[in-house]
N, C-alpha and C positions, 0 to 999 in steps of 0.2 A: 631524892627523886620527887618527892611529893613537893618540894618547895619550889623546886621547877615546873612542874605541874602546875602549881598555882599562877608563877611568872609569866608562862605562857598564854596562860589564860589572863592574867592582866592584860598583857599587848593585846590580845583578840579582841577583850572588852575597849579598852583604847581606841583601837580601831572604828570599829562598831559604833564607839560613841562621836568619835571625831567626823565621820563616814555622818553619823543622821545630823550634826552640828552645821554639815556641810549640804546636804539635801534641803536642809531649812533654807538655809541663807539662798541658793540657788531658787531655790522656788519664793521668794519673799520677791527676790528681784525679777525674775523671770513674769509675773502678773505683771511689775510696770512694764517689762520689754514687752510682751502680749498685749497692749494695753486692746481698745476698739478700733482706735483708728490704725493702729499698725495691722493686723488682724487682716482689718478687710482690704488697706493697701496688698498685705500678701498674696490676699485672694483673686483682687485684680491684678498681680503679677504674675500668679501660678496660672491661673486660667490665660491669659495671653500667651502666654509662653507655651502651653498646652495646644492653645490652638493655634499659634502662629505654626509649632512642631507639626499635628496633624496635617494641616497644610502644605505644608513646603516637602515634605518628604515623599509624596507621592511625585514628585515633581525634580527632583535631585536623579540627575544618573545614576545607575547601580554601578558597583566595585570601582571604583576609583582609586590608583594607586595612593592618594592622601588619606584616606578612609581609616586606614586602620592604623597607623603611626599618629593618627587626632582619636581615635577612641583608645590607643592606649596610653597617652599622653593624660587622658581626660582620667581615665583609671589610674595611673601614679597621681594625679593630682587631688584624687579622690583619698587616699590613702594619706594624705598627708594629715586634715586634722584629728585629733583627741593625741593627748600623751599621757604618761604614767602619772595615777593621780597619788601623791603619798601623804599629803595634809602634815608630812613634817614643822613644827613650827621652830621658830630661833629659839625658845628654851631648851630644846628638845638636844642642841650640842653640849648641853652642861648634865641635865637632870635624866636623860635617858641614854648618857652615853656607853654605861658599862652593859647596855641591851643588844650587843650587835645580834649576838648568836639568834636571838629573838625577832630580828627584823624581819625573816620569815612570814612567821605567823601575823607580823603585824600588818604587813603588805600580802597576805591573801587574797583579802575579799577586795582590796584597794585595786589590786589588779583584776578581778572577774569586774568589779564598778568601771573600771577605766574603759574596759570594752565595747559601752553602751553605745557613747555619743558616736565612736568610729563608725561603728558595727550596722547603726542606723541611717548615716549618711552616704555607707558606702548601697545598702540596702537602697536606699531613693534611686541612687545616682544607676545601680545594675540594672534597676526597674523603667528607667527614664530611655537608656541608652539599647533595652532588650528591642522596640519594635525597629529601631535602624540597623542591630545586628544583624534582627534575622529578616529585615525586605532587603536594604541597598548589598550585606556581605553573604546573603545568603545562609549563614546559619544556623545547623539547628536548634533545637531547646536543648539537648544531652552537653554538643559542642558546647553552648554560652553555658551552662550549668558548671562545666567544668572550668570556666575562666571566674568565675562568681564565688566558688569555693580558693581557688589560687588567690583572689581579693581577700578573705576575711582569714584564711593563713598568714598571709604576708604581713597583716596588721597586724597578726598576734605574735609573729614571730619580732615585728617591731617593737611591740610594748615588751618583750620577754627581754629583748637585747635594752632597751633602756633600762630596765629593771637588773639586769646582769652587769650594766654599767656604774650602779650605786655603788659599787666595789674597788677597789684599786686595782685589779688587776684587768678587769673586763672594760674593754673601749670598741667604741663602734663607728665610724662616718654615717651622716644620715644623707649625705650626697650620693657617697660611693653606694648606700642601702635603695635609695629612690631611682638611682643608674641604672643597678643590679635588676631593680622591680621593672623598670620601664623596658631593659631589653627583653626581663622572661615574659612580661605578658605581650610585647611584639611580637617576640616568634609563638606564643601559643593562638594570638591571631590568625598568623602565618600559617600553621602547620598544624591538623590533628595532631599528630605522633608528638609533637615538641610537647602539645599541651597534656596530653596523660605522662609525659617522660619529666617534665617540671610539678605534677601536680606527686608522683612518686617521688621524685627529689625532693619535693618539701614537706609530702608526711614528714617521711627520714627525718630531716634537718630539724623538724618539729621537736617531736620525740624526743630527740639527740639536746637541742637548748633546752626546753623544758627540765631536762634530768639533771640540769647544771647546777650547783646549789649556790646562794649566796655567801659571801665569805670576806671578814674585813671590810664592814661599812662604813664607806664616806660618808660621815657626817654633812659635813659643810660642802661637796657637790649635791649631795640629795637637797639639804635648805637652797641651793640659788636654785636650782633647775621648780622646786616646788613653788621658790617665790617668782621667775617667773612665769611660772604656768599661770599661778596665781592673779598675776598682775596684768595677761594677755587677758583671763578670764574678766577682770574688773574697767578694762578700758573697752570691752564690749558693750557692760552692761551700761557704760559710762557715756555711751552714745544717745542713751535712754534716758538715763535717771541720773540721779547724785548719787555717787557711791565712795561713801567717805573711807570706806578700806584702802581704795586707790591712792596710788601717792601721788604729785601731781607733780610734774618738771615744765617749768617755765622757760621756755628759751627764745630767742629772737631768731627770724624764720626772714632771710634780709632777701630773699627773693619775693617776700611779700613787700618789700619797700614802698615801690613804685606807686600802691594801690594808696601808700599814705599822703603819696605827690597831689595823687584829684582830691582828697580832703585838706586842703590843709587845717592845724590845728588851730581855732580863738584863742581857746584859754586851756589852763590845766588838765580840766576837768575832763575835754574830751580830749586832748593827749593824750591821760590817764586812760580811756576808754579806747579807745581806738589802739592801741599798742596790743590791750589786756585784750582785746578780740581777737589779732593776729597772734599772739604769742601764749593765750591758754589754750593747749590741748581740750579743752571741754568744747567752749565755744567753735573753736574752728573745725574740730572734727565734725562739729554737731552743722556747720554750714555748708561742708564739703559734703559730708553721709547724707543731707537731706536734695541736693541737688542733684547729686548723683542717684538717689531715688527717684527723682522728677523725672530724670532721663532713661533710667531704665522702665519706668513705666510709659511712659511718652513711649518707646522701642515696644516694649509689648503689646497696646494697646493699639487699634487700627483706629479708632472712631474718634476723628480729631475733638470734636463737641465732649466726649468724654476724656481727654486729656488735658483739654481746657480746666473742666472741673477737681480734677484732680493733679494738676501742676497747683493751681489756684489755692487749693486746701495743703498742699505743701510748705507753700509759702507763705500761709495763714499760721501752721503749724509752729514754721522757723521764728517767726517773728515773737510769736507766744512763747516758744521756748526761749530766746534770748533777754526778754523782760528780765531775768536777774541779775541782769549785767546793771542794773541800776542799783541793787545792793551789793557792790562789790568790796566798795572799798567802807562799808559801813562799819564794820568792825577794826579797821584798821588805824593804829593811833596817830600812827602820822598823815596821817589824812586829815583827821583833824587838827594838830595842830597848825600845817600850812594854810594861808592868808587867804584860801579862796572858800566861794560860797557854797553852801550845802547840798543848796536846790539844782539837780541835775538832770532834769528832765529834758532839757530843751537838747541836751549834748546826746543823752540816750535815745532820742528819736533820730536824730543826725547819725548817728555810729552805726544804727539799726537800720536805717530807712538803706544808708552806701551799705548796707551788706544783704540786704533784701535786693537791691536793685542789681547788684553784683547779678545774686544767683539767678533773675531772672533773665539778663542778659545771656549766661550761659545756658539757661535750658533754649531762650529764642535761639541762640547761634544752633543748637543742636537741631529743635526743630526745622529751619532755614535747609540745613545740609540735608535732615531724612524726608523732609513732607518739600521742600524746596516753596515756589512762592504764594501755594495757598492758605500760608499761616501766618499770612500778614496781620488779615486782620484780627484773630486771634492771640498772635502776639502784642498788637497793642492794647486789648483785653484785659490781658494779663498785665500789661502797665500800669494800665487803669486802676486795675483792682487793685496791684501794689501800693501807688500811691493815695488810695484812699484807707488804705490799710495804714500807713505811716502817717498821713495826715488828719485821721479819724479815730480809729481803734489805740493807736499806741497813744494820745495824748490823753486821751479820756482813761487808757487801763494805768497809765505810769502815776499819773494822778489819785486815783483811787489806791496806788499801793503806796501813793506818799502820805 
């Protein structure tokens, strides 16, 4: 008895230690994703979004039959991020396998931690959505109180069934799970009576999974699901920063083709470059994520003069972040040994300058369609600025890092 005692107390400590191993690393990354300038970009997106909200809702119809099948759509949608965290690693199928019995206590507190990031977004998202429950559907605080409580059930009963799934015998749909949530919080929209008669159905059902014990752990489903929680978690931060945990898959994206047609290549060198922009996941994400930030704050922001300023610093942004594309292939041996020249600067402002100019054309398109044609001259502005940015800044900084 005692020596199980101890065992059990191993995994807990395990746990525990893997759990703050993993609170590190998160917060190491999480300061570059916070940096300043992301910061105050969110700020100018919560506050537009806050007031464009304020605004428009006094002015929207009340009960409208779409009203409540889009706020319950928006709450399954709400419910879908965080999953079971379990920090299992690939050793863990050879050196901890005769542990199942233990896997319990190992994944305690892994499941009370996995509940945070849900728990908090769905928390935003109730608080976001409560002044349009209760003006346009009429509402009161008791009624949305008991749809807010049905929310952080439903998650929990989520993370319990993935956590009962570690098993061989326990399986779940998370389509058929997300169908199930989207019709019961419809009809508790719908209906008082449905919503105290779902929120008694799901104590019960609570309860009832809760009491279910783990039994015969899959190994090797608990490693891929962890590795990719893991590897969704890294191509976040991956948008941000370098995050060498990531594993990186390189593939060719042949609907980007065409965009190779208006450059064509000179020599090697920007071949080489111009491929490795459309086909690394780093760079491309990082050109899409930042444009699509242009745009959604261009949509939040009313005051063109301040859209200007901050498309402008977006694309200041991109351009500064893409500068490594000039050490790409530095370390690489066959790069050196083929017959071409070293010096790449001329090809990195080329590769950079067509992906800068890309993205400015599509924030103009977007401005053109929502501001229509008072942002002409604004958009040629922002021309301006780009190409003094490509023709100024990028030769003088590529330089300096040669």
């Amino acid at each position: 008895m005692k020596f199980f005692q101890e065992s059990r107390c191993k995994m807990d400590n395990l746990a525990k230690r893997r759990l703050a191993e993993n609170t590190k690393r998160n917060l190491r990354y999480l300061r570059l994703v916070f940096n300043d300038f992301f910061v105050l970009a969110l700020i100018f997106l919560f506050g537009g979004f806050m007031y464009w909200y304020a605004q428009s809702l006094p002015k929207i119809p009340n009960n409208l039959w779409f009203y409540k099948p889009i706020l319950a759509m928006a709450f399954t949608v709400g419910l879908i991020p965080g999953e079971l965290v379990t920090l299992i690693k690939k050793a863990d199928l050879q050196f901890l396998f005769v542990k199942d019995s233990e896997m319990t206590v190992y994944l305690q507190n892994l499941k009370k931690y996995s509940l945070v990031l849900p728990y908090i977004i769905l928390t935003l998202l109730i608080g976001i959505a409560f002044p349009f429950a209760g003006i346009k559907l009429g509402m009161q605080f008791w009624e949305y109180l008991i749809i807010a409580v049905l929310l952080y059930l439903l998650k929990a009963i989520y993370l319990q069934l993935e956590y009962l799934s570690l098993s061989f015998q326990y399986h779940y749909s998370k389509v058929l799970f997300y169908l199930i949530a989207f019709l019961g919080i419809y009809a508790s929209l719908l209906d008082f009576a449905a919503s105290v008669a779902l929120l008694i159905a799901l104590i019960g059902f609570t309860i009832y999974i809760f009491s279910q014990k783990l039994e015969s752990f899959d190994w090797t489903k608990a490693y891929e699901k962890e590795r990719i929680r893991q590897n969704r978690v890294f191509i976040f931060y991956s948008m941000f920063t370098d995050v060498s945990e990531k594993a990186i898959v390189i593939k060719r994206r042949k609907y980007l083709d065409f965009w190779l047609n208006f450059q064509k290549a000179k020599n090697a060198n920007q071949f080489l470059l111009q491929r490795n922009l459309l086909r690394n996941p780093d760079y491309i994400s990082l050109l899409v994520r930042m444009t699509i930030f242009a745009i959604l704050l261009s949509f939040m922001v009313t005051d063109m003069n301040m859209v200007l300023i901050l498309s402008a610093l977006v694309v200041f942004l991109t351009a500064y972040q893409l500068l490594p594309i000039k050490r790409l292939y530095q370390r690489h041996i066959m790069y050196h040994v083929m017959p071409i020249k070293r010096d790449n600067i001329r090809e990195v402002k080329s590769v950079v300058t067509w992906a800068l100019l890309l993205q400015v054309i599509m924030i103009v398109i977007f401005w053109i369609v929502i501001f229509k044609i008072s942002v002409l001259l604004n958009a040629a502005i922002l021309l301006i600025f780009m190409l003094l940015i490509a023709n100024i800044y990028l030769p003088l900084k590529l330089k300096k890092k040669n």
